[in-house]
C-alpha positions as CSV (number, residue, x, y, z in Angstrom):
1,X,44.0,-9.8,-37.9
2,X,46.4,-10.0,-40.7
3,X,45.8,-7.1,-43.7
4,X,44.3,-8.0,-46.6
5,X,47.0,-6.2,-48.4
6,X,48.9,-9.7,-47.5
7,X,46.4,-11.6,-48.0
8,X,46.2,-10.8,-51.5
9,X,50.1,-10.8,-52.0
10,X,50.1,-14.6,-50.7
11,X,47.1,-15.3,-53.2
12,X,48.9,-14.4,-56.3
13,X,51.7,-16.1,-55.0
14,X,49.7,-19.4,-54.4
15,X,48.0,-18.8,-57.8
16,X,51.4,-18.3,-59.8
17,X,53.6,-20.3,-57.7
18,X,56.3,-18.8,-59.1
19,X,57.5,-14.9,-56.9
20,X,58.3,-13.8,-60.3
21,X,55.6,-13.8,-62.1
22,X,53.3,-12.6,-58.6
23,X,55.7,-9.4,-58.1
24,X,55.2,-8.9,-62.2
25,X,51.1,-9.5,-61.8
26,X,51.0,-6.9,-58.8
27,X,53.5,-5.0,-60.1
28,X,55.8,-4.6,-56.8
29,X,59.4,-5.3,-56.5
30,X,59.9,-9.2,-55.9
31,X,62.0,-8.8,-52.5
32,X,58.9,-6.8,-51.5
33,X,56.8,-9.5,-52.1
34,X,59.0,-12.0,-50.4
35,X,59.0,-10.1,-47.3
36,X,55.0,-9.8,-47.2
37,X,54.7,-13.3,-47.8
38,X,57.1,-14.0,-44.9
39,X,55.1,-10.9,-42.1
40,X,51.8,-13.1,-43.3
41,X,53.4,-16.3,-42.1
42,X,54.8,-15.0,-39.2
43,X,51.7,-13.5,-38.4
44,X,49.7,-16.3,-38.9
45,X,52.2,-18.7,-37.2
46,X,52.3,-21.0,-39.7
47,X,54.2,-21.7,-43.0
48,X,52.6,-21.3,-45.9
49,X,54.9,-21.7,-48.7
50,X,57.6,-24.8,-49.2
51,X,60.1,-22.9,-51.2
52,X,63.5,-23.8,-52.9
53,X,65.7,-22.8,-55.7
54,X,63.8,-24.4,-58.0
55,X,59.8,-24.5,-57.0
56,X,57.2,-22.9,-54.8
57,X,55.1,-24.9,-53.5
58,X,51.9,-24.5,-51.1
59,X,51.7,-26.8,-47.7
60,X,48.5,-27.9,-46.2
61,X,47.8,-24.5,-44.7
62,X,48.6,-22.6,-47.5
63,X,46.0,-24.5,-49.4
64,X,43.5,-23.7,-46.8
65,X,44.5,-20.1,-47.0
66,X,44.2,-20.2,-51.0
67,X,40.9,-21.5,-51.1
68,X,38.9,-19.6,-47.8
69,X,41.4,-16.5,-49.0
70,X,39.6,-16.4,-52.4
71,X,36.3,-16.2,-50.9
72,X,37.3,-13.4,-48.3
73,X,38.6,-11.4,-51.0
74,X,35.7,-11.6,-52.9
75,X,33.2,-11.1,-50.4
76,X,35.8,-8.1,-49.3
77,X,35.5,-6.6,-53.1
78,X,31.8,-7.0,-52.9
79,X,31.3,-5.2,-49.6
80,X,33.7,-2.2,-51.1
81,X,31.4,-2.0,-53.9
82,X,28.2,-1.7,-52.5
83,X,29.3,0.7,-49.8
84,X,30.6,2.9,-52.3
85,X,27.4,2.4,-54.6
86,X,25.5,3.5,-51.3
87,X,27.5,6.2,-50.3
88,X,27.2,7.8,-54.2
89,X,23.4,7.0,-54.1
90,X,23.9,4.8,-56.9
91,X,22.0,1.7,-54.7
92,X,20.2,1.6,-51.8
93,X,16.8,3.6,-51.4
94,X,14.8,5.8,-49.6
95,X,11.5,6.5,-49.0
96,X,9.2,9.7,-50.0
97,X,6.0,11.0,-48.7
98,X,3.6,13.0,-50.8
99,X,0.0,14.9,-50.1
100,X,-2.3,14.1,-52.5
101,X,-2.2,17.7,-53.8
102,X,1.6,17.1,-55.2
103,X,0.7,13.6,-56.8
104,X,-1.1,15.4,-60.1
105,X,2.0,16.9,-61.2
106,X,4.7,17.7,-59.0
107,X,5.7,14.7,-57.3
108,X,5.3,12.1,-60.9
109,X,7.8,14.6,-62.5
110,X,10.3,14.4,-59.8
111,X,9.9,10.7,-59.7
112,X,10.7,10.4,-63.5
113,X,14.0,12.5,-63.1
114,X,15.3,10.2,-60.9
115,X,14.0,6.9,-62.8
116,X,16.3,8.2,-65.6
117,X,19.7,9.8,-63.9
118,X,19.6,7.6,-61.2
119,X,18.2,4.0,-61.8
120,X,19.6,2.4,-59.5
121,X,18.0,4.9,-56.6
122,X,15.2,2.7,-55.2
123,X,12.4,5.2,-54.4
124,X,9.3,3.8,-52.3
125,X,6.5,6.2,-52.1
126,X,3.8,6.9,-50.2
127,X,0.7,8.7,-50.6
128,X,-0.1,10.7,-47.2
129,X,-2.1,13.6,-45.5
130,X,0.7,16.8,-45.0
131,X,0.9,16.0,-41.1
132,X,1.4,12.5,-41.5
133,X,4.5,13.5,-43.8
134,X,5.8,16.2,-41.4
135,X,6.0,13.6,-38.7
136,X,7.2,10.9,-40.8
137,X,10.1,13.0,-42.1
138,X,11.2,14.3,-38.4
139,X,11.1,10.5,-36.7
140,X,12.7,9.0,-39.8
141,X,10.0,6.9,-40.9
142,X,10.1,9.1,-44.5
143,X,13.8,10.2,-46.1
144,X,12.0,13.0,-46.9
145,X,8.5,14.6,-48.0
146,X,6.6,16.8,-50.9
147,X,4.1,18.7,-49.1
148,X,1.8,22.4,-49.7
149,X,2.8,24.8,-47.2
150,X,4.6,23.0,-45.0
151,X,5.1,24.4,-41.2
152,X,8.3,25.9,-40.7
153,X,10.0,23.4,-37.9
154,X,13.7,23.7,-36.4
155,X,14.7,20.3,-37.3
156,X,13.6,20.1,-41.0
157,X,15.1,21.7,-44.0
158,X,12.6,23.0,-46.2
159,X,13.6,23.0,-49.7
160,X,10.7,25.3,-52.1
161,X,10.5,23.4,-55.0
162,X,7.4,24.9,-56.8
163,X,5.1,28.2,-56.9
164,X,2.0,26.9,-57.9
165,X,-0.6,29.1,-59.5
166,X,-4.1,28.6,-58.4
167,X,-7.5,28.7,-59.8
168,X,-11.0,28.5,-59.4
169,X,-12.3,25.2,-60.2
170,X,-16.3,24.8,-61.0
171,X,-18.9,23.3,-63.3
172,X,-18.3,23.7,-66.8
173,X,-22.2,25.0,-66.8
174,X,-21.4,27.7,-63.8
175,X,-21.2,31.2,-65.0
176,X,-17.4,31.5,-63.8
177,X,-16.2,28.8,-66.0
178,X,-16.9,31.4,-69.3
179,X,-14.0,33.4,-68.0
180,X,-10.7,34.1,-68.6
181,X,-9.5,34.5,-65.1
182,X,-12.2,35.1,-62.0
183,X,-11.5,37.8,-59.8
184,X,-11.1,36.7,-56.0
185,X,-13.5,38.9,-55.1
186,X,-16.1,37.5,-57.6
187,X,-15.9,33.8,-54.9
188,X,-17.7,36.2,-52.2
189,X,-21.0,35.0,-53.0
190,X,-19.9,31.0,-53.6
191,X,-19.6,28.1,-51.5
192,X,-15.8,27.2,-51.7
193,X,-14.9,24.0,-51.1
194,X,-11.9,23.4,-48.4
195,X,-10.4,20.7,-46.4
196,X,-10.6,21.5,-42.5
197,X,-7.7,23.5,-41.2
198,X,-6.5,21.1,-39.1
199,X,-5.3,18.6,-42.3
200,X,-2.9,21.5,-43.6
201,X,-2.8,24.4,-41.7
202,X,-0.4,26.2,-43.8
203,X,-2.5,25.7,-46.9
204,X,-6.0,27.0,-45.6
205,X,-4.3,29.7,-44.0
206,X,-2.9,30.3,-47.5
207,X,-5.9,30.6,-49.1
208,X,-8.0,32.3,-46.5
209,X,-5.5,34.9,-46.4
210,X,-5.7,35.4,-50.3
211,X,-9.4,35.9,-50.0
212,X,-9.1,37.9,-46.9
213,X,-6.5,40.3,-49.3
214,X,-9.9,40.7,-51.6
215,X,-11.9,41.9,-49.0
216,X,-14.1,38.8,-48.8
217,X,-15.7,36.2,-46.8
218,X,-16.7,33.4,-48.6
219,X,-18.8,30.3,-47.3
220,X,-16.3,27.8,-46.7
221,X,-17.6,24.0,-46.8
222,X,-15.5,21.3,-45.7
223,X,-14.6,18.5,-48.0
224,X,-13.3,14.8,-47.9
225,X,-9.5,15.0,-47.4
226,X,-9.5,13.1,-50.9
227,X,-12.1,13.3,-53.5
228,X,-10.2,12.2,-57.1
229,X,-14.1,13.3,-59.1
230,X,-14.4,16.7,-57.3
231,X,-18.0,15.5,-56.1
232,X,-19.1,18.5,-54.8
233,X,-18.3,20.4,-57.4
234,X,-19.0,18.4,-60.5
235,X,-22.9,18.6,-58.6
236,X,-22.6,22.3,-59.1
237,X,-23.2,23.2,-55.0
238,X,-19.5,24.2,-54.7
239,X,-16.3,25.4,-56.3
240,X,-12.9,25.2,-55.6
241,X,-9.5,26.7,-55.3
242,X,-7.2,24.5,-56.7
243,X,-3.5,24.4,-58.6
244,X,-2.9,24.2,-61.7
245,X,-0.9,20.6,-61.4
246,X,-4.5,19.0,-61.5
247,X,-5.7,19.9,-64.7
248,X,-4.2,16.9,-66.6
249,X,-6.0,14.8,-64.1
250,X,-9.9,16.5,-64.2
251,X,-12.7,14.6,-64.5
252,X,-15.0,15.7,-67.8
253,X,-17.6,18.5,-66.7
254,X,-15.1,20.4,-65.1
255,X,-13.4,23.7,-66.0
256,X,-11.1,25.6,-64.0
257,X,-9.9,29.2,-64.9
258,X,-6.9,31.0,-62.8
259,X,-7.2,33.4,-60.0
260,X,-6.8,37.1,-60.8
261,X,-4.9,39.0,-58.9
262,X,-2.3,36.0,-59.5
263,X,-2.3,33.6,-56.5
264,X,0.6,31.1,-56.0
265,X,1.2,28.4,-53.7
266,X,4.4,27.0,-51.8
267,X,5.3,23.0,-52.7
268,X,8.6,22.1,-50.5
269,X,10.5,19.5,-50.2
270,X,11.4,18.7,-46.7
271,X,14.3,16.7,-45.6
272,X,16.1,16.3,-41.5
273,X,18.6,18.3,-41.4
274,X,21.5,15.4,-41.8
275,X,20.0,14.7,-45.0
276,X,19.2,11.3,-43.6
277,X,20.8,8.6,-46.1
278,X,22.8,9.4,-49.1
279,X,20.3,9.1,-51.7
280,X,18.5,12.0,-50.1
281,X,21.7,14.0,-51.9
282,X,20.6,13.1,-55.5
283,X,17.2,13.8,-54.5
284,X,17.5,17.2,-53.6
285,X,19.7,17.5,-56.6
286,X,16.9,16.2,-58.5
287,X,14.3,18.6,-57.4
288,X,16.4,21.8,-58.3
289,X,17.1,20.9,-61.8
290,X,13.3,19.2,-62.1
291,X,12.2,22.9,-60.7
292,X,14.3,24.6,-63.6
293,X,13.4,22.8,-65.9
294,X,9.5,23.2,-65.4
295,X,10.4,27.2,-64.6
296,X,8.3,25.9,-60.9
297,X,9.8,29.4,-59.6
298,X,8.8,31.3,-61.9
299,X,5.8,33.9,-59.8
300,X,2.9,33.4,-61.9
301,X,1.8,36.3,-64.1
């Protein structure tokens, strides 16, 4: 298949009909452009150019080649473009996964860094449970995932975005909610409201563990893997532990104060390990400088 190189010699050739002003418009030496013209021909086997002293002028084929030549270059162009777009992330998409936890706060900021240093990153997202998003990450179906506690797994790259500080969560009416900060070991007579291990295992263990540093044993109740008004809670037969993301998002009635000692929580971004399509580059770019920015690393005080 003749080079486009050639191809695009014979088009400004066909376009000038003149070698002179072709060799000026591609800036090349016009002996140069003589002997492309003539490797094309040969090439192709046919002659493309009726030339004498005096004019150039195209034959049947050449005519042929002018006007299916244009469109190949164009097309050509095009294809060049896009690919390079892709490979800079500039078009194209991918696809995130995020728990319900990381859509108060974590994930919508991300998000909007992206919207506005890389607009023309497609971003689809969906809103799943963590294990969902593990699996979805490792078999492809996701480009990658925001997720609390993530398991650590051989063939995903686990980027920490965010230490979250969390906090007790209750009735404004419960005696808790006139403090400060409540003292882990003040939840040992509460019912705290949890989702069931098996939904995030890394996150209850989390938890558990940070009462378990108290010296307590609180009732645990399980809860609906998503419950937006807190239902349990706004009732006044439970509290919560919860991160600080979703205060924005609180229904009215509701208080929450922060856990003392300090507690913190692990948000990571998780990602296969060939950083699956080239977007996924500006997206982990993203979630640094979003994560300075915020000061998401800083341990909470």
């Amino acid at each position: 298949m003749p080079e486009l190189r050639r191809l695009r010699y014979f088009l400004a050739v066909a376009e000038e009909l003149n070698f002179t002003r072709a060799a000026a418009r591609l800036r090349i030496a016009q002996p140069a452009l003589s002997r492309q013209v003539r490797e094309l021909e040969k090439e192709l086997g046919v002659r493309l150019l009726e030339r004498t002293t005096q004019s150039t002028a195209l034959t049947e084929a050449g005519r042929l080649l002018r006007d299916r030549g244009r469109e190949l270059c164009a097309q050509a162009d095009l294809l060049w473009r896009d690919m390079r777009s892709f490979a800079a992330g500039a078009e194209g998409g991918l696809t995130l996964g995020y728990s319900a936890s990381t859509g108060y706060g974590t994930a919508p900021a991300l998000l909007a860094h992206l919207a506005e240093h890389h607009p023309g990153l497609t971003v689809t997202t969906r809103l799943l449970p963590t294990g969902e998003i593990v699996a979805g990450v490792a078999d492809g179906t996701l480009d990658a995932g925001l997720v609390r506690c993530p398991p650590p797994l051989p063939h995903l790259v686990r980027t920490l975005l965010r230490l979250e500080r969390q906090g007790v969560l209750t009735h404004d009416r419960h005696p808790l909610a006139g403090q400060d900060e409540v003292e882990v070991a003040a939840l040992a007579g509460e019912r705290v409201l949890m989702h069931a291990r098996e939904a995030n295992p890394g996150h209850y263990d989390a938890i558990t563990a940070v009462f378990e540093r108290a010296g307590i044993n609180p009732e645990l109740r399980h809860r609906q893997l998503f419950d937006a008004a807190h239902t349990p809670v706004a009732r006044g037969s439970a509290v919560s532990v919860v991160g600080e993301s979703a205060l924005p998002g609180l229904p009215g009635g509701l208080t929450w104060r922060p856990l003392h000692p300090p507690a913190a929580l692990e948000i990571h971004l998780l990602t296969r390990g060939d950083a699956g399509r080239p977007g996924v580059g500006h997206l982990l770019r993203a979630a640094a400088e979003t994560s300075r920015a915020h000061g998401w690393l800083r341990a909470p005080a």
